[in-house]
N, C-alpha and C positions, 0 to 999 in steps of 0.2 A: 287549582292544585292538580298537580299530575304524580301516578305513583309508576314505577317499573320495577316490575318486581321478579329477580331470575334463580335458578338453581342449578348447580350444578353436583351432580352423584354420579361418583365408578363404584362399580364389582371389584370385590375383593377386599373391601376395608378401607378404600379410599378417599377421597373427600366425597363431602357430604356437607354441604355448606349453601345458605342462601347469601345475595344479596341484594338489598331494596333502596332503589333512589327515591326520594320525593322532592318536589321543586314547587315548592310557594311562593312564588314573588322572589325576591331576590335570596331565599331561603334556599339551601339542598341538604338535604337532610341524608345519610345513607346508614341503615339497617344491615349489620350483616352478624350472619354467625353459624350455629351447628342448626340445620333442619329441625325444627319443629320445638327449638328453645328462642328466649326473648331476642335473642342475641347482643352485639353494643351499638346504639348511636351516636352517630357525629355529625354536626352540624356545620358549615359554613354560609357565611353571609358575603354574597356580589354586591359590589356597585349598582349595580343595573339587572332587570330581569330577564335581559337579553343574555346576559353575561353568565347570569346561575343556566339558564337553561343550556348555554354550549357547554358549561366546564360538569352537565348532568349528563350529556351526549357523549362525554369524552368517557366521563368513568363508566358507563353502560356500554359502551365499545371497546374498549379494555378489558373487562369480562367475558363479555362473547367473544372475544377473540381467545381467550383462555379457555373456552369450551362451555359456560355458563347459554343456561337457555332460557327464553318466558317461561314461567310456573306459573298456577296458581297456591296459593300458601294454605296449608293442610292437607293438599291432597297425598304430598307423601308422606311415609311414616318415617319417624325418630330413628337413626342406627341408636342400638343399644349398647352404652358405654361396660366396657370392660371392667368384669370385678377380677378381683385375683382369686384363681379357684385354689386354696386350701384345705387340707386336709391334716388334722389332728390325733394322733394315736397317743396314748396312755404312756407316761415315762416309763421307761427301764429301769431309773434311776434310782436305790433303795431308801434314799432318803430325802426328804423336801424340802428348800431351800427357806429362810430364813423371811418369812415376807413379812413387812411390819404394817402394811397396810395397803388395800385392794378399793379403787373405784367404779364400778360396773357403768360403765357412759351407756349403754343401753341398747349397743348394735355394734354390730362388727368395724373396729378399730385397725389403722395401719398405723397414724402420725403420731409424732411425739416430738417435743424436745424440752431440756430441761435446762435452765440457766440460773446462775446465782440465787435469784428471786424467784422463781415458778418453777413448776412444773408446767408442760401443755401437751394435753390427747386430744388427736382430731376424729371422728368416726363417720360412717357412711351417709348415717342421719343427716351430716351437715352439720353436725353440732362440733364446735372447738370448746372446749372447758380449762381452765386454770386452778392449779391444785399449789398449796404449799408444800415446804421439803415435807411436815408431819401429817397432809395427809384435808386439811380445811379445804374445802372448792371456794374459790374467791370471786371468779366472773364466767358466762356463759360467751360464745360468740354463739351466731345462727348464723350461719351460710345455706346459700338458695341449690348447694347439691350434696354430695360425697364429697367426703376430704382424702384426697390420694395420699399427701403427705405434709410433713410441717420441716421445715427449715429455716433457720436464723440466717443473718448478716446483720453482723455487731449489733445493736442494738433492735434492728427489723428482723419481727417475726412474719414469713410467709406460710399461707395454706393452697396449697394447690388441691381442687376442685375436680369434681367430675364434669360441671359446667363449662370446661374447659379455660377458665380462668384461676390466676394466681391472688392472692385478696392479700393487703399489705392490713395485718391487723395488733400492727405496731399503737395503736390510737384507740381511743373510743369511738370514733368514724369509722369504721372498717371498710376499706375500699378496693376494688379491681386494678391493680396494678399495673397488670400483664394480662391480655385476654391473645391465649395460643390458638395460632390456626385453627380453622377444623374439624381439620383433616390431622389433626396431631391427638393422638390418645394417649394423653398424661399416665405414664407409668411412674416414672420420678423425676424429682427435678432437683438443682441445687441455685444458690444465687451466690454470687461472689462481687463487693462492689457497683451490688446496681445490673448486673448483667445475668441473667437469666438463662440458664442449662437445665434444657427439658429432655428427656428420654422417652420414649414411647414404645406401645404396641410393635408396629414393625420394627423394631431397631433402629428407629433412629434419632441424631441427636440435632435439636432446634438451638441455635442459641439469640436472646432475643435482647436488645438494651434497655435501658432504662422509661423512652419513651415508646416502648411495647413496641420498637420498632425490628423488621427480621433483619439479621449479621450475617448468620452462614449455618449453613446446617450440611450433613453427611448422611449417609446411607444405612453411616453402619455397615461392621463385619457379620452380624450376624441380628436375629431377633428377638423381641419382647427382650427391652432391656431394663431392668429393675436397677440400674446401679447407675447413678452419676454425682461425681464428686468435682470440686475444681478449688484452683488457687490461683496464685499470680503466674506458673509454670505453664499451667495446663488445664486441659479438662479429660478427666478420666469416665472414660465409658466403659460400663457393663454389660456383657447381656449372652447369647448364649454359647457364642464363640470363646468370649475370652476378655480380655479388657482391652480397650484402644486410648491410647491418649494422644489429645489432637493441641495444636495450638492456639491458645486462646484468642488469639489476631489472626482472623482467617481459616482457622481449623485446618493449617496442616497437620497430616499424619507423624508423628513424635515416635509410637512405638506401638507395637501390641503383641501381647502375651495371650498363649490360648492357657487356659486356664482347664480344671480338672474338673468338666460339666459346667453346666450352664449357672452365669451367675444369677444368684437369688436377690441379695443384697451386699452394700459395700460401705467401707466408714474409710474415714482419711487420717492422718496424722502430718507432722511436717514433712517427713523424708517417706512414707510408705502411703498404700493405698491398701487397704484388706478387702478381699472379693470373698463372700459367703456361698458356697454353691451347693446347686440340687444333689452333687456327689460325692456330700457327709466333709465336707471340708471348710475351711479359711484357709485363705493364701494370701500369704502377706508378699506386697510387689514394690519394686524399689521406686519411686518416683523419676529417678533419673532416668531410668532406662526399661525398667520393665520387670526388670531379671527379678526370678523368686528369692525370696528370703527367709521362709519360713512356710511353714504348714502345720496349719492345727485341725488335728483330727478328731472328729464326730463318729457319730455311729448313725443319725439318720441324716436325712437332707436339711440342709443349714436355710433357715427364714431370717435370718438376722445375726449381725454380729456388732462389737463395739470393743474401744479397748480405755482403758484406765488411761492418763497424758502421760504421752510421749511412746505408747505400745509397750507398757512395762509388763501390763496384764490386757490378755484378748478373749473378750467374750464371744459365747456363740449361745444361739436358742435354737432348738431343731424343731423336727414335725413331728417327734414322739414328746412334745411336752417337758424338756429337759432342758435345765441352762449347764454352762460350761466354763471353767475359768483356766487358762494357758497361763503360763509361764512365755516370757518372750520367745524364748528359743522354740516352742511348740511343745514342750512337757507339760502335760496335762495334770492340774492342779485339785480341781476337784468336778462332780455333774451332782449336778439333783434335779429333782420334778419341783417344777414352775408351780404347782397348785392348781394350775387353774387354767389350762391349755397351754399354745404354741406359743410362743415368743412372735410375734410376728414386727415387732422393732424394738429397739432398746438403745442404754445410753446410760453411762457413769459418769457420775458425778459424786463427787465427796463423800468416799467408801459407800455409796450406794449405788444398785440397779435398777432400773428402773425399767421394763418390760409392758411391751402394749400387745394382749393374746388375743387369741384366735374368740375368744368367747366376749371381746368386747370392753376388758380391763386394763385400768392403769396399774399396774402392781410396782409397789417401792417393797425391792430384796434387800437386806443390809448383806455385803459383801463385805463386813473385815473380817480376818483372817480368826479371830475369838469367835464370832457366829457362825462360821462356814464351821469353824471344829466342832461347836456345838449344835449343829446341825447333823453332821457329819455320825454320829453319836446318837441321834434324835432325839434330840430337845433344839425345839424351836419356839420363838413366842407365839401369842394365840394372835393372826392376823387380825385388823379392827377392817372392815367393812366401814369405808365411809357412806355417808346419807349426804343426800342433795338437799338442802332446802330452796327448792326451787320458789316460793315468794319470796325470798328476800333477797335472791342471787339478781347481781346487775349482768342483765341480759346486754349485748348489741349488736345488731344487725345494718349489714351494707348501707350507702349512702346507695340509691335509687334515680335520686331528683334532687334537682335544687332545691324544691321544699327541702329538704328532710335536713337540711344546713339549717341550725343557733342562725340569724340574722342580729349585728349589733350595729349602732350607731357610729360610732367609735371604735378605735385601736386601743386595747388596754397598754399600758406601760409595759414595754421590756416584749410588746410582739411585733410580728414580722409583718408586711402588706403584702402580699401578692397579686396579679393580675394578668387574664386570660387576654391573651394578643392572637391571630392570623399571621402566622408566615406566609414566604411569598409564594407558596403551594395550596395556600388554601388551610393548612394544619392549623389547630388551635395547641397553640402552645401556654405556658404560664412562666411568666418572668416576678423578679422581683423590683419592687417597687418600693422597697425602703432603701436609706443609706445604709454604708458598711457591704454592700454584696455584687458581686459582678454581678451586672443588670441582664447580660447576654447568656448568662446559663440558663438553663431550662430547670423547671421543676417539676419533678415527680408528684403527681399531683393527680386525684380519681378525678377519670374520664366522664364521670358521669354527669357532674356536677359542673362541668365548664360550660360555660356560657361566655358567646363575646362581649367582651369590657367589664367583665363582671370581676371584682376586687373581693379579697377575701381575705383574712386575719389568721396566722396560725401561732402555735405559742414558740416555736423553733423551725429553726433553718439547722440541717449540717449537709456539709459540703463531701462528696465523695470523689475519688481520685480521678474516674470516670469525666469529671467538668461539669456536674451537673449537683442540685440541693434534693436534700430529703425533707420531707415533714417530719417533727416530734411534735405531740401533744393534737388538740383539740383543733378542726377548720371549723371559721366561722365566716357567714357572706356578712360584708361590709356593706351596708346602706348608702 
């Protein structure tokens, strides 16, 4: 067995990234990822051990020639992932908003999203939790970093990581999705369709497909961009210029508007895009072209914004611990003090708010119009503080290894087959192997767990526009 093992590191915030070949007999194995983390491996298998050792030459020459040199591993140290520095001042506000119930997740909080069925907060800890609309915690996830942020697509829920990976934890399996350059410092990210829009530290925007492969990326107008939104149009970028939206085939440049200070955060609707920025604002932007359409004013620096469907009503949370509700036109409807710090994301849903602070909390605000009056007035209900019961809460953590896959005999009735194939690059792809499905798509499928020839049981297949399937339900290895 032979190992090569190299690194490449720039000044100034730039990569920072190892990568390691091994070649066991017709084995080559390659390690790569952020210095002085596990990083991901892939494996393929040659013909011949003649054959692993040239196509181990080819990718170790491919690297040094990208500027990668011999390391030895530990000797350098970890760059240190980027937190978002915040700062929390006491509302203005004379009265307190209406909150019916507070989950303390235990460390400082960014992610959130909340859909028919759940609520979900991701925090730094690494911990994702799920909460009912009243307030019950139902399941824990454990991820191996920080959660930067939490994003849906239709029925998949993502968490992007300080790890520098995105975890599809749509399943009880929770698994690596997408693992971003890196050299890419996850500020935010969006998915649309399978397709992955990452924003980063420098400004700029990654976008990556389904088989965690790179498309196209830009430079960015400007830096540290905290806002990226996208649809079937476009993809709208954030950050301290202004917003840019690019094309989503190719990432040509569509339009950009400078915006009024640097954007903090951003929500989408169909026809608009809202940028929250550091200079006490929301600005609502046309998606066709850019042009403003509205402005809703604050009194400190906007951490978060969201709007009721359709932009009828536009939330804002500032850094004096205050939320905010507009009127479409930008008439400012009512503020109050959040309770319990900054807003630092939010999101409505069915006459509720829903706010992830600075101190680490899921808070659910009732926003109809009879509690904001009666708030307004001060009288507010007495907030209930949920409790964890942490023995009886169903924990799950990433898939690792092939151990860590249910092994069954058999296909139950009414599931899918799948099975881990070699393209002619050497890539470990997963195709389907029951009737009813194009055999020649690919499936979205954890990296970590594939193995060649290795067959595997899932409880659903769907199909995205993209030409490619999704997992729903439970992977299990077929025997």
């Amino acid at each position: 067995m032979s190992t090569t093992y190299l690194e490449l590191s720039q000044d100034g915030g730039g990569a920072h990234k190892f990568y390691e070949v091994t070649v066991q007999g017709q084995l080559v194995s390659v390690r790569y990822g952020r210095i002085g983390a596990a990083g991901q491996t892939q494996t393929s298998t040659f013909p011949t051990p003649q054959k692993a050792q040239a196509a181990a030459a080819k990718k170790i020459g491919e690297k040094v020639r990208k500027g990668y040199a011999p390391a030895v591993p530990g000797q350098r140290a970890p760059r240190a992932v980027t937190r978002r520095q915040v700062s929390s001042a006491p509302s203005t506000a004379r009265a307190v908003a209406p909150v019916l119930w507070r989950f303390r997740t235990g460390s400082s909080a960014f992610g959130i999203h909340v859909d028919d069925e759940r609520c979900w907060v991701g925090n730094q800890a690494g911990d994702v939790y799920t909460l009912g609309h009243t307030g019950e915690v139902l399941a824990r996830y454990s991820l191996p970093d920080g959660v930067k942020c939490l994003v849906a697509d239709d029925f998949w829920i993502y968490a992007g990581c300080d790890d520098g990976r995105v975890y599809d934890l749509s399943s009880k399996l929770p698994f690596a999705a997408y693992d971003i350059a890196a050299d890419v410092d996850i500020f935010w990210l969006d998915i649309h369709e399978g397709v992955l829009n990452v924003a980063d530290r420098a400004g700029r925007l990654t976008v990556i497909d389904h088989e965690d492969e790179h498309q196209w990326s830009r430079g960015g107008r400007g830096e540290h961009a905290w806002m990226v939104r996208a649809d079937d149009r476009a993809v709208y970028h954030g950050h301290h210029r202004g917003v840019t939206a690019y094309a989503p085939d190719g990432g040509g440049e569509l339009w950009h508007t400078p915006t009024r200070g640097p954007v903090l955060f951003g929500w989408q609707e169909h026809d608009a895009v809202y940028a929250g920025t550091a200079h006490r604002v929301v600005q609502r932007l046309s998606k066709a072209d850019g042009a403003l359409e509205a402005t809703y004013g604050c009194d400190s620096a906007v951490y978060s914004c969201a709007t009721s469907p359709g932009g009828r009503f536009v939330f804002a949370g500032d850094s004096s611990s205050s939320v905010y509700c507009f009127d479409r036109d930008g008439t400012r409807l009512w503020k109050l003090g959040t309770g319990g710090g900054s807003a630092l994301s939010m999101q409505y849903h069915e006459g509720r708010l829903y706010l992830v602070t600075t101190d680490g909390s899921l808070v659910c605000v009732d926003a109809s119009e009879a509690a904001i009056t009666a708030a307004q007035q001060g009288t507010v209900p007495v907030a209930r503080d949920v409790k964890l019961a942490a023995a009886t809460l169903p924990t799950y953590a990433p898939a690792t290894a092939v151990s860590s896959v249910t092994t069954v005999t058999a296909a139950p009735a009414g599931s899918v087959v799948v099975e881990c194939v070699q393209d002619g690059g050497g890539r470990m792809r997963v195709h389907v192997v029951s009737d009813g499905y194009e055999p020649s798509w690919n499936v979205q499928f954890p990296r970590a767990i594939r193995e060649p020839g290795a067959r595997y049981v899932v409880d659903a297949l769907h199909a995205a526009s993209g030409g490619f399937y999704r997992v729903r339900g439970d992977i299990r290895r077929l025997r």
